[in-house]
N, C-alpha and C positions, 0 to 999 in steps of 0.2 A: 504493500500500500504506500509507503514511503518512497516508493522509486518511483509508480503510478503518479502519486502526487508531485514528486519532482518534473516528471517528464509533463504535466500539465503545465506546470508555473511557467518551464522553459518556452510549449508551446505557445503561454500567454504571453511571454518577455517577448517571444519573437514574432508576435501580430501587434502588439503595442507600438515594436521599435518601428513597422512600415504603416502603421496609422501616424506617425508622428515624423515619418519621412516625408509622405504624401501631404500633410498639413503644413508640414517648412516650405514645402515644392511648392503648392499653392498661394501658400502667402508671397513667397517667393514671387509668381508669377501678377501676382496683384500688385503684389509696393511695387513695381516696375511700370504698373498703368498708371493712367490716370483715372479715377480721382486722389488716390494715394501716393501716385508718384511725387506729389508736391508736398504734403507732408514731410513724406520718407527721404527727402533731401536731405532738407535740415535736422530730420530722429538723427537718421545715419550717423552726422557727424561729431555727435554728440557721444563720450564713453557711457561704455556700459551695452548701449544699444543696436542691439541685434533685430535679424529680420520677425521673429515672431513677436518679441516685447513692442517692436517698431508699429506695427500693423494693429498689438493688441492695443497700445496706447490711442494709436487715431482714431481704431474704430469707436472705444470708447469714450473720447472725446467730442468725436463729433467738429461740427463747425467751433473754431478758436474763439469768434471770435462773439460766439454765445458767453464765455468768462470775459469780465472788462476788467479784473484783477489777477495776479497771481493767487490771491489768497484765495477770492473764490471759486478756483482751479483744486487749490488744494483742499479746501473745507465740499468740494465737489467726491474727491477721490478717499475723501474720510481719514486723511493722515494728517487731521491735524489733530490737537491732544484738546483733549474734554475738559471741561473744569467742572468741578462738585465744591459745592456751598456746605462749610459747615459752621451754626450760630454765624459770625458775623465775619469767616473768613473763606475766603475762595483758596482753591490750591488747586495744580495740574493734575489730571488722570493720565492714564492712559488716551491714546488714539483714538477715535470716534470708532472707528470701522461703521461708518453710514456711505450711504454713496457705491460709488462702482466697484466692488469688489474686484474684478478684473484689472483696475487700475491698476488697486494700492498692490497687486500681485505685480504685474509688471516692474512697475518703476521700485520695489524692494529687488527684484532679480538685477534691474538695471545696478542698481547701487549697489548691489555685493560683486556684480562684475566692472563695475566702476573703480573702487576701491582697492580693488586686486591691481589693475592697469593701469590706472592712470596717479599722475606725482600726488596733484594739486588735490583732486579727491581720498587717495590715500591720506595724505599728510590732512586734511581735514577732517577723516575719520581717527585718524590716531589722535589728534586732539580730543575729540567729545569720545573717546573710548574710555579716559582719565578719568572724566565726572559723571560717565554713565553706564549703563549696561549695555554691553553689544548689540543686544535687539533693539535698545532706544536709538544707540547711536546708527545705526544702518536705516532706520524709517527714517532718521534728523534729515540723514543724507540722500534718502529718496523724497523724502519735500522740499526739498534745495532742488535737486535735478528737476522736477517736478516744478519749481521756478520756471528754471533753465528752460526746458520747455515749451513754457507761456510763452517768454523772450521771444526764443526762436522762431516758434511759432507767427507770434503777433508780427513780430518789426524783418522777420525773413533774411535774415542777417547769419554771417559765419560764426563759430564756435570761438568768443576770445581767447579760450587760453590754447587753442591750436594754432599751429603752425600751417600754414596751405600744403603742405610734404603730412603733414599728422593727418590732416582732413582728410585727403587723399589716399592714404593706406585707408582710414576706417573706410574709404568708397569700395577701395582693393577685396576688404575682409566683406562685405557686402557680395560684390561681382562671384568672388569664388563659392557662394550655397547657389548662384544659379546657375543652370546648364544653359546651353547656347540657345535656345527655343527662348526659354524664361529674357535670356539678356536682347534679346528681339535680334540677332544675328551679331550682335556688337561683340567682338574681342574685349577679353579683361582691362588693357589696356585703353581703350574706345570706350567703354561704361566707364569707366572713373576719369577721363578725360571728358566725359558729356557732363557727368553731374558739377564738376570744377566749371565748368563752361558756363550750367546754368545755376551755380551759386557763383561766378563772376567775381571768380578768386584762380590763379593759378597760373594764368599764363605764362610765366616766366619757367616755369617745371618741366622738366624734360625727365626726369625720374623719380622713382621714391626711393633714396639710398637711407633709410633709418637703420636698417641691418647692411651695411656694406658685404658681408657675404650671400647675401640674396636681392641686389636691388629688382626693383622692377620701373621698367621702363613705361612714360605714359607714351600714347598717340597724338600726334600733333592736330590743335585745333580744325590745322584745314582738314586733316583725313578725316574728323568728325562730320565736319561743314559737308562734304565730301556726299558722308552719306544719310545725315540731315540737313539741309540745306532749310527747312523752318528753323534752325539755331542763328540763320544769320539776321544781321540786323537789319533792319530798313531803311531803305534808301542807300 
């Protein structure tokens, strides 16, 4: 019975793992359209964020610019901290958990994969890690991204604390979960040259050398122009 059960679990591991293949593929092939390719611009180049947290965030989002605050972005996605009244003094709880559930899932996965990768979000988690508990400290950090977000979102603007070579690799890690169908016939190099082109940063990049033993080389604007010629300007 023990081995029966074993060879069940196995069979269940391995219809899970191509249900969650076929749902990255998909998503995959969405955040590459529109209406979400414009979103997934500005997700992308943001740490942390990959192609399903990308897709799950906008879905549950919705239109931006239904929030006219950060705050009420984030008192939306339930990660902001509740207050209880007792006699004549207020004090902090815990998080709401109201609102999208699927949010505050996301942007916690984005912020532990944030804080692994990147300086600026590290070194801000190792700060509030001192005066709090790790699960406090990693939601601090997914309502901060979760800022971040709004920002990007509203004013459509680059990621400050990247570099146009930084922006570009996270297009790189993007381009490589889709197969050639999904990237609409564009080479690796040609998707992360398109989306540089239409966040209107980059030109001067001829490569991503952050690992000198692995650069990768981008495509030059005209070969994009090339084969979207809606990318050029008017007149």
């Amino acid at each position: 019975m023990e081995r029966f059960q074993l060879e069940l679990d196995l069979e269940t591991k391995k219809y899970l793992k191509g249900q969650i293949e076929r749902i990255t593929a998909e998503l995959g092939r969405m955040g590459h359209e529109e209406p979400w390719a414009e979103g997934m611009l500005y997700l992308m180049q943001i740490p942390g964020f990959g192609v399903v947290t990308g897709m799950t965030v906008l879905a549950a989002i919705g239109e931006i610019t239904r929030f006219e605050s950060p705050k009420r972005l984030a008192s939306y996605s339930g990660l902001v901290p509740g207050v209880e009244q007792s006699g004549m003094k207020l004090r902090g709880k815990r998080i709401t958990k109201e609102g999208r559930r699927e949010l505050r899932w996301a942007m916690v996965e984005v912020a532990q994969r944030a804080v692994k990768a990147d300086p600026h979000w590290k070194q801000l988690f190792s700060r509030l890690e001192r005066r709090m508990h790790l699960n406090q400290a990693i939601v601090t950090i997914a309502r901060h991204l979760l800022t971040l977000v709004w920002y990007v979102l509203t004013r459509q603007e680059p990621y400050a604390h990247y570099s146009s070579e930084r922006i570009a690799y996270k297009y790189y890690t993007w381009s490589w979960q889709l197969n050639e169908a999904q990237r609409k016939g564009l080479t690796h190099p040609q998707f992360v040259r398109y989306y540089l082109m239409r966040l209107g940063i980059g030109s001067e990049l001829q490569k991503v050398d952050l690992d000198p033993k692995h650069p990768h080389r981008l495509a030059s604007e005209a070969e994009v122009l090339a084969r979207m010629p809606e990318l050029r300007p008017p007149g």
